[in-house]
N, C-alpha and C positions, 0 to 999 in steps of 0.2 A: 428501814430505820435510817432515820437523816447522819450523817457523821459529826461527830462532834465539835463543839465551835472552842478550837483551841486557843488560850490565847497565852503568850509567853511573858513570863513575870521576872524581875529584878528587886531588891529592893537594897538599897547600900546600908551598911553595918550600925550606920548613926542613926537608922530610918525617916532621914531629914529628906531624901527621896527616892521613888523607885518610880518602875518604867513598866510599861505594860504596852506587847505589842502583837500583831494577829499573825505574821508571819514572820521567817528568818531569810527567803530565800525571795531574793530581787530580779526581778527579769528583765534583761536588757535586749527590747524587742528591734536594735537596729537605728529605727525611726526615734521611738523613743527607751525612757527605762522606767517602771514602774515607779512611785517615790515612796518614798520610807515616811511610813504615818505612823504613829501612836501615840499615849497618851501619858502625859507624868503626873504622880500623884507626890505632893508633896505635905510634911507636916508641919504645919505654923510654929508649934511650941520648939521644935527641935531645929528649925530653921533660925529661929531665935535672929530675926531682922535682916539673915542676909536672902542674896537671891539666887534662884534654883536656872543652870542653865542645858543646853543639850547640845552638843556636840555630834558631826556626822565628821569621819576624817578614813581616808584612804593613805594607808601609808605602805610603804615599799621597804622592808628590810633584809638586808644582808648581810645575816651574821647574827650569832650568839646574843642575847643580852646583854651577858658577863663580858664581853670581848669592846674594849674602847679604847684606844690606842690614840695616845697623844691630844685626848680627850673628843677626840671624832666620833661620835655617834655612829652605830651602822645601820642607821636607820633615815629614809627619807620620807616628810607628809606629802605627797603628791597634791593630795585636795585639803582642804578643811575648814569648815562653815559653822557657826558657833551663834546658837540665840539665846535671848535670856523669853525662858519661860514665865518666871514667876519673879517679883508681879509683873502678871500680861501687860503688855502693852499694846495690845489693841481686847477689845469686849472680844471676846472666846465665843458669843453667840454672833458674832459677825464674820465670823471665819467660814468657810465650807469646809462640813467636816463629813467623813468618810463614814459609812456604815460600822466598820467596827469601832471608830471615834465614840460616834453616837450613842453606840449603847454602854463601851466604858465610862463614859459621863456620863450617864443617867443612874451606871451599876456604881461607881467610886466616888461620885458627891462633889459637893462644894470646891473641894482642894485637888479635883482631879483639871488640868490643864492638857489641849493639843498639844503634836507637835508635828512639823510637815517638812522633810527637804527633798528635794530635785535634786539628781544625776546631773553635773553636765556631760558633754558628750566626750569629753577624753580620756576619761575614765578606763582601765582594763577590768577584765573580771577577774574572780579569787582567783589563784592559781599559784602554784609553790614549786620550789627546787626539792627535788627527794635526795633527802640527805646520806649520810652512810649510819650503818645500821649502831656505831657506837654512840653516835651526836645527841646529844638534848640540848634542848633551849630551841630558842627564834634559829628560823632558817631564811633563806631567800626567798621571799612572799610576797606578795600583792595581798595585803588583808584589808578588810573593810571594819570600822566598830562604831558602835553609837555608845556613846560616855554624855552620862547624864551626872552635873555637880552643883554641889551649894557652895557658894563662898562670898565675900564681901561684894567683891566686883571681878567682872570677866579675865583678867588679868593676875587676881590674886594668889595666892597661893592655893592653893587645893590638898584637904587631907581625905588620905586614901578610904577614912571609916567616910565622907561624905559624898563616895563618888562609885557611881554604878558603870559597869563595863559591860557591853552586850556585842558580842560578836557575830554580824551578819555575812551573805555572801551576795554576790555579784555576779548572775550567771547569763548563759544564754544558752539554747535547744536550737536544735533543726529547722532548717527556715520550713517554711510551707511550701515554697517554691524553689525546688532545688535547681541549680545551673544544670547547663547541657552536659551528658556522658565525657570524661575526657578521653581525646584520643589524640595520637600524635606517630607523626612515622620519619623515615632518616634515610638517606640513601648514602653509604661511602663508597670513595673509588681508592683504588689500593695504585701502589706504582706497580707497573709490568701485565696488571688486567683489566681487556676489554671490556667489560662489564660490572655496574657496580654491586655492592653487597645492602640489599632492603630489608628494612625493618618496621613493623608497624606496632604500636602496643595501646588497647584500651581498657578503661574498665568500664561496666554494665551501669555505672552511677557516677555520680559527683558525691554525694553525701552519704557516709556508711555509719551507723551506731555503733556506741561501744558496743565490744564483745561479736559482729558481726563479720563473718570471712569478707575478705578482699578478691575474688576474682580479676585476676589480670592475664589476658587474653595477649600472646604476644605469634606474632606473626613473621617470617625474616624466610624471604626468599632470597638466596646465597648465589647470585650468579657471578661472583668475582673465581678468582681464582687460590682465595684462602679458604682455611678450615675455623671455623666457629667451633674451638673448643669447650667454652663453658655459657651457661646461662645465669647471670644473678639476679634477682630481684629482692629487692628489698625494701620499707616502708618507712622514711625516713621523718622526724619531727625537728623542725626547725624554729629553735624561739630567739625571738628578737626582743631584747635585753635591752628597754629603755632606759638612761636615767641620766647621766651626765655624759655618755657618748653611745652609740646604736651600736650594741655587740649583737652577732649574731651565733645561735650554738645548734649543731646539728646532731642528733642520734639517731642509729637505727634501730626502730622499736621491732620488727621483724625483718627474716630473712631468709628465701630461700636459694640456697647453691646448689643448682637442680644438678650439675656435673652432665648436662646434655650437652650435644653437640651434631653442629649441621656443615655436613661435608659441605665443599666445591661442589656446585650445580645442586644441590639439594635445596628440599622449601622445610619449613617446620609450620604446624599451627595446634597452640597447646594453650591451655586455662592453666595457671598456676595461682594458686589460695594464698593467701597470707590470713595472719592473724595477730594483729598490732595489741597485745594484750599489756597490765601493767605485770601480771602473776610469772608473767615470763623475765622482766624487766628489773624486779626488785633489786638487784645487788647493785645495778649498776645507776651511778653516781650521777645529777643534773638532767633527769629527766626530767621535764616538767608532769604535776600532776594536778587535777583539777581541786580547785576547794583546799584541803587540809593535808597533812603529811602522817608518815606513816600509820595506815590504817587498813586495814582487810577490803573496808568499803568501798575505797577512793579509785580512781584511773588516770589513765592516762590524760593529761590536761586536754579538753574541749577545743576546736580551731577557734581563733577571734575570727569573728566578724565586725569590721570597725564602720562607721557611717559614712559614708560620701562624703569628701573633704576634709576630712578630720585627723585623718592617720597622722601627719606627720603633729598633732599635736599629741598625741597619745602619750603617756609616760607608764612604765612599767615594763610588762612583759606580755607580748605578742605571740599567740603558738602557731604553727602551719604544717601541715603536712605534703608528703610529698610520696609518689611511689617512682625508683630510680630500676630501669633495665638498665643493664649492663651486661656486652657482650661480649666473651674472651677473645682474640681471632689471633691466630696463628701466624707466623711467618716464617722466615729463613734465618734472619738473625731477632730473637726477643718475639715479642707478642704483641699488640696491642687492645684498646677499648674501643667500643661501640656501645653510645647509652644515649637514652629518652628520660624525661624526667615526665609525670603523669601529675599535677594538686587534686588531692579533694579533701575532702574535706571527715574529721571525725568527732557528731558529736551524741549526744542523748536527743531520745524524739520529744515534744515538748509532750510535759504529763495531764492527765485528764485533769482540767480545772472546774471544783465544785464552787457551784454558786452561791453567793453570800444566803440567797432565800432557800437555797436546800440544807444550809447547816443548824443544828440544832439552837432553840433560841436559847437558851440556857449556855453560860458559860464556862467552859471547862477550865480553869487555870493551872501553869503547871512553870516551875522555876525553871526561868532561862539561863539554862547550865553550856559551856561548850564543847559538853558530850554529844550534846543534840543534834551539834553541825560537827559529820561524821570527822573521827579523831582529836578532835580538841580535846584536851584533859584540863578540868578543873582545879586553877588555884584556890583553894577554899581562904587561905589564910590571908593573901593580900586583893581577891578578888581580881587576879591577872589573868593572864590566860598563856597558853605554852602550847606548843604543837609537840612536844619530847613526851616520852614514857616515862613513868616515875619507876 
């Protein structure tokens, strides 16, 4: 049996226009990002002479809704690109339109209208600060939305009954070709021994899935004359915090303090696991997490991958990981460290993609609610959207 050809509906309270689109989820393959196609259907009589337009806008918030301080918005548009759909201004049959285009104009008629925007490449993908468990409202986000409205002209004012809000995401999967294993090793010399203290540490991959153990293989032949009294490893997420100056915040989303330890002249060679999970991580404040905020669903935010050349124009927020050894080592007076820092990478494998000719020809439609993109909670009443618990 073919799976069904979903396709996701809006329509704004005035019914002067609504959106209809085949997918929520954008994939940003690197080289390039998918573009965000669908189709607006709008009503003459209740348009009543003005024009219907569509909006694609990435914006970056920080901070509560309710929270404005000396009238500063805690919100920034990163991107935002704005056409006037209706009336077309180019013939609608001169456009190249996309398979699921196609058959919503032929299924919605005369008043059904394209609509088509491209990614540029500085774009980040969704991703959010996990807030503390009292907060509601806007938090620290990277969201993505397409706002489809009627008004006089582009610039006019806009009321909320003539204007559709759809909430998309911006993501990225596991490349196909993952880098080479990291591995990395250190030699220290202590004062007073001939000999120094080695260390090697790898893991078996560059790229691990969520939810999948970390093997980290750490190796330290000891010929100083100190004692290696502890071993830490830990799995650390580093987000870099674009937007008016480059902060950079670091956590550790696992951690193991084995409490091992490798005499003078001794070797050690041992596998230690991690498990970088969010279910461990919850309570704790400014992790980043992928997509949406508190929700059962969600994880721990995805690594960016940014394009060749591009980084330093990125705005937003950037994730990285990292895996840190850290070696206790003993002395006569105090103690010191011995640590390797290991990157790879953590994200979801890309999902099996059905093809447009194996889904059913028949169209399933179903209200573009943003429950659908895991934890958004539906403003019914002003048609907004909140990432907070009611």
């Amino acid at each position: 049996m073919s799976p069904k050809h979903v396709i996701f509906k809006k329509i704004s309270k005035d019914k002067s226009v609504g959106v209809y689109m085949g997918k929520r989820d954008f994939v940003d393959h690197v080289n390039f990002v998918d573009p965000v196609d669908g189709v607006l259907l709008i009503d003459p009589e209740q348009l009543k002479g003005k024009k219907a337009y569509v909006t694609l806008s990435c914006t970056f918030r920080y901070g509560r809704d309710d929270m404005d301080v000396l009238g500063i918005s805690f919100r920034r548009e990163i991107y935002l690109s704005t056409r006037q759909i209706y009336p077309p201004l180019q013939d609608k049959d001169q456009g190249i339109l996309t398979k699921v285009q196609d058959k919503l104009l032929r299924k919605l008629g005369v008043n059904a209208f394209p609509f088509f925007f491209e990614f540029p490449d500085n774009l980040p993908c969704s991703v959010g600060l996990q807030p503390a468990l009292k907060d509601v409202g806007k938090h620290c986000a990277v969201e993505f939305e397409v706002k489809a409205f009627s008004a006089e002209s582009q610039d006019a004012k806009v009321r909320k009954r003539s204007t559709v809000r759809l909430m998309i995401r911006k993501v990225q999967y596991a490349p196909e070709n993952p880098g080479p294993a990291p591995r990395v090793e250190t030699s220290r010399d202590f004062l007073m021994s001939d000999k120094p203290l080695h260390m090697e540490a790898s893991l078996e991959k560059q790229t691990y899935y969520h939810g999948e153990p970390i093997n980290v293989r750490v190796k330290i032949n000891n010929d100083s004359n100190k004692n290696v009294r502890n071993i830490i490893i830990s799995a650390e997420q580093i987000a870099n915090v674009v937007l008016y100056s480059n902060d950079s915040y670091m956590k550790a989303v696992a951690i193991e303090d084995s409490g091992d330890s490798v005499e003078s002249g001794a070797k050690l060679d041992k596998v230690y696991p991690l498990l970088p999970l969010l279910a461990n991580n919850r309570e704790r404040l400014g992790i980043v997490l992928d997509g949406k905020l508190k929700h059962e669903d969600t994880n721990l935010a995805s690594s960016s991958i940014v394009k060749e050349g591009v980084l330093k124009e990125v705005l937003g927020i950037l994730v990285s990981y990292r895996i840190v050894v850290k070696l206790i080592v003993g002395g006569i007076i105090g103690s010191s460290e011995v640590g390797v820092e290991l990157p790879f990478q953590l994200m979801h494998p890309k999902p099996d993609t059905v093809k447009e000719s194996e889904l059913e020809e028949e169209m399933v439609f179903e209200e573009f609610k943003r429950a659908y993109l895991k934890g958004m909670i539906e403003d019914e009443d002003e048609g907004n959207v909140s990432t907070g618990e009611h």
